[in-house]
C-alpha positions as CSV (number, residue, x, y, z in Angstrom):
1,X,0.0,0.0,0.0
2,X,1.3,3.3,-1.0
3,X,1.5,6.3,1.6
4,X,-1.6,8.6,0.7
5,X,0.9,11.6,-0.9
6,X,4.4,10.6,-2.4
7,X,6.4,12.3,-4.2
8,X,8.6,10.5,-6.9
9,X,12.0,11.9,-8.8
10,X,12.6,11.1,-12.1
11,X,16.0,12.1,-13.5
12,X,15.7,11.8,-17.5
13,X,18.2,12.4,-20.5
14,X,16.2,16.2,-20.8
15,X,16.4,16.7,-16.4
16,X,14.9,15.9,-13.0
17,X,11.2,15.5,-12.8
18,X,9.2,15.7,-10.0
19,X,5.9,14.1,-9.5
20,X,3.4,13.7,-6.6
21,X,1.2,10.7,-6.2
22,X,-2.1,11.1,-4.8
23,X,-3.7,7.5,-3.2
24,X,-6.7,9.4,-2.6
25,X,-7.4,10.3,-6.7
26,X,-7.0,6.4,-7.9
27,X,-5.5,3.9,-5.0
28,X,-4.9,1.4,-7.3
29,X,-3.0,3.1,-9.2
30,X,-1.2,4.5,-6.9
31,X,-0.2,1.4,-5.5
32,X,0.8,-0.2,-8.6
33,X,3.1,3.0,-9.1
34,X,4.3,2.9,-5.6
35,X,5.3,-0.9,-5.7
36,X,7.0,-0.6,-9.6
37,X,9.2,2.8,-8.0
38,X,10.5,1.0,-5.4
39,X,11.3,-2.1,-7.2
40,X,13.5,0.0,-9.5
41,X,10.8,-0.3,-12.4
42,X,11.7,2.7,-14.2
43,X,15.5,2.5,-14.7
44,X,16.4,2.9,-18.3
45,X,12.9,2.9,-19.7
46,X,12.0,5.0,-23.0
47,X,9.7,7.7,-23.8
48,X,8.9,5.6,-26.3
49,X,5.7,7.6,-27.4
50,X,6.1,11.6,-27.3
51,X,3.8,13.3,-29.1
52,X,3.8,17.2,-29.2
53,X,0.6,19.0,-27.5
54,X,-0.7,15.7,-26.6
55,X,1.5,13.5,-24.1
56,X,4.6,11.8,-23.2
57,X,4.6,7.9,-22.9
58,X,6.3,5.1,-20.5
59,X,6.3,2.4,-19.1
60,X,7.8,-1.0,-20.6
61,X,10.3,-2.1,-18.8
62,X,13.8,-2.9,-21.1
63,X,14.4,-5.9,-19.5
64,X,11.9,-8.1,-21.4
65,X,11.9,-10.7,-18.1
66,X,10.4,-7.9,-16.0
67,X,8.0,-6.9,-18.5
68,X,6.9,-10.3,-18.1
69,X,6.7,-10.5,-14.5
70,X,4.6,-7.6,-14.4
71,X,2.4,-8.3,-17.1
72,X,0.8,-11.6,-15.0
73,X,-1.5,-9.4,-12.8
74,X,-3.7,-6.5,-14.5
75,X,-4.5,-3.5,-12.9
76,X,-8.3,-3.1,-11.8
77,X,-9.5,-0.2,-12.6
78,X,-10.5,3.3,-10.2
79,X,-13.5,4.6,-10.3
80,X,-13.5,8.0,-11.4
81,X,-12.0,10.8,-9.7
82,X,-12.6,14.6,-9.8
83,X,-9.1,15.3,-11.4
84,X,-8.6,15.8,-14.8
85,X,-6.1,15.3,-17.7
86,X,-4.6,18.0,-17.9
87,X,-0.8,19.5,-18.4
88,X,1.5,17.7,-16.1
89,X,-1.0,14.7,-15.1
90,X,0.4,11.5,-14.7
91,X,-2.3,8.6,-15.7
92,X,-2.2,4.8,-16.4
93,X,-2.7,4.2,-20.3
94,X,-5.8,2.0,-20.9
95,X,-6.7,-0.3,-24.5
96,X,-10.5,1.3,-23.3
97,X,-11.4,-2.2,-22.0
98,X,-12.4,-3.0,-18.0
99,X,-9.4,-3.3,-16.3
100,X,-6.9,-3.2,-18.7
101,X,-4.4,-1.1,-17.1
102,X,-0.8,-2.4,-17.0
103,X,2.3,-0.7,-16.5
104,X,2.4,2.3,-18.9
105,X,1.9,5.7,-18.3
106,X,1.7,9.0,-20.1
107,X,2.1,12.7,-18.8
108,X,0.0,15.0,-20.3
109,X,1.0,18.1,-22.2
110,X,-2.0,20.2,-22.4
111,X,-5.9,19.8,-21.5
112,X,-6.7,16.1,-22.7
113,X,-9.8,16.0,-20.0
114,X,-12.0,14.3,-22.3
115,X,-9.7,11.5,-21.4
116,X,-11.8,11.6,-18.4
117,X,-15.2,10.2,-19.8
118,X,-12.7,6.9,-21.4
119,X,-11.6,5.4,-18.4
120,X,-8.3,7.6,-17.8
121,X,-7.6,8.2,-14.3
122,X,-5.1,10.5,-13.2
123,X,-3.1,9.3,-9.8
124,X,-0.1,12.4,-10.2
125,X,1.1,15.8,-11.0
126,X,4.8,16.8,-12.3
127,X,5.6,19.4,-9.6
128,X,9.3,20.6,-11.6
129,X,10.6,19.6,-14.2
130,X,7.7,20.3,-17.0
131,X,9.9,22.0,-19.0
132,X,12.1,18.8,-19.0
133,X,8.9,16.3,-19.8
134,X,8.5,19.4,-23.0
135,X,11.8,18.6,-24.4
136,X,12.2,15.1,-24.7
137,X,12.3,13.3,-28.3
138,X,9.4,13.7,-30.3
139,X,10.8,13.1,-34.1
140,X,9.2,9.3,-33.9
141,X,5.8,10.5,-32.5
142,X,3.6,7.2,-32.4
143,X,6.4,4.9,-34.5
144,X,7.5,3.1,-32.0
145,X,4.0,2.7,-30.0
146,X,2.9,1.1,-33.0
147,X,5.8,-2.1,-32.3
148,X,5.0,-2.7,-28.5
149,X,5.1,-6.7,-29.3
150,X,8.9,-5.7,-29.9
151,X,9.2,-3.6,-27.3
152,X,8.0,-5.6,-24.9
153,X,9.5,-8.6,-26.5
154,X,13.1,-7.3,-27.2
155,X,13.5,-4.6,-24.7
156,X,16.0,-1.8,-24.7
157,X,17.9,-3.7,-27.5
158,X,14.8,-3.0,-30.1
159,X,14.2,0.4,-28.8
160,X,18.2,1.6,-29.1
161,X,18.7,0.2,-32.2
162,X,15.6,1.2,-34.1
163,X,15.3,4.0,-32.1
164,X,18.1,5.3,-30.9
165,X,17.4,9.1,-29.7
166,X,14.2,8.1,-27.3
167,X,15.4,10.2,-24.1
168,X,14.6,8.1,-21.0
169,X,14.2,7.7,-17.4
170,X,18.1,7.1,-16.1
């Protein structure tokens, strides 16, 4: 169980961001978060999904073992909350189906609240660092979204060598 507000540093490729995590807006989520940050989770993952004015997206591990690991047990889903996707909101990604959440993430870079009404939940805020989350990689937009079997498959070996300027989480 996650501590009802904890705040998470991220140093990236672009710079430090910092988020807070709020149990209270989606305690699932939170938890899941929680539990992958402290297992170390995030080291070396990709951005492998930046698309300008819209969001930044994480969240497969480049270890394929660990991607499998955490792929056994789905996230249930939160009910809705009264936050909304908007700039610097961390959220779950969803494929719009019950309980479908996994391990990816984006961070919203401008008002995407009618996210809301499809089942994305926010559980965080970047607190510093926006600016960061604005600069990283974008040149591959969805490209590499679009090859998530290999991704999750190959790891960090697909993703450096067909995409080798994705700015990540160090």
């Amino acid at each position: 169980k996650a501590p009802e507000l904890f705040k998470v540093k991220f140093d990236t490729t672009k710079g430090v961001v910092m988020i807070d995590v709020h149990r209270d807006w989606a305690p699932r989520g939170a938890d899941r978060f929680y539990n992958m940050v402290r297992n170390g989770f995030f080291s070396n993952v990709r951005f492998f999904r930046v698309i300008p004015n819209f969001m930044a997206q994480f969240g497969i591990n480049g270890d394929p073992a660990v991607n499998t690991a955490w792929q056994k047990t789905r996230l249930l889903d939160d009910p809705p909350n009264m936050q909304h996707n908007v700039r610097g909101v961390l959220t779950y990604g969803t494929t719009g189906q019950p309980n479908s959440r996994g391990t990816q993430l984006f961070i919203n870079y401008k008002d995407n609240s009618y996210l809301d009404a499809q089942g994305f939940v926010p559980i965080g805020m970047v607190t510093e660092g926006m600016e960061a989350m604005d600069m990283l990689y974008s040149e591959y937009g969805a490209a590499a979204q679009n090859q998530q079997g290999r991704i999750v498959a190959e790891g960090n070996k697909f993703l450096m060598a067909s995409f080798p300027k994705l700015d990540y989480i160090k």
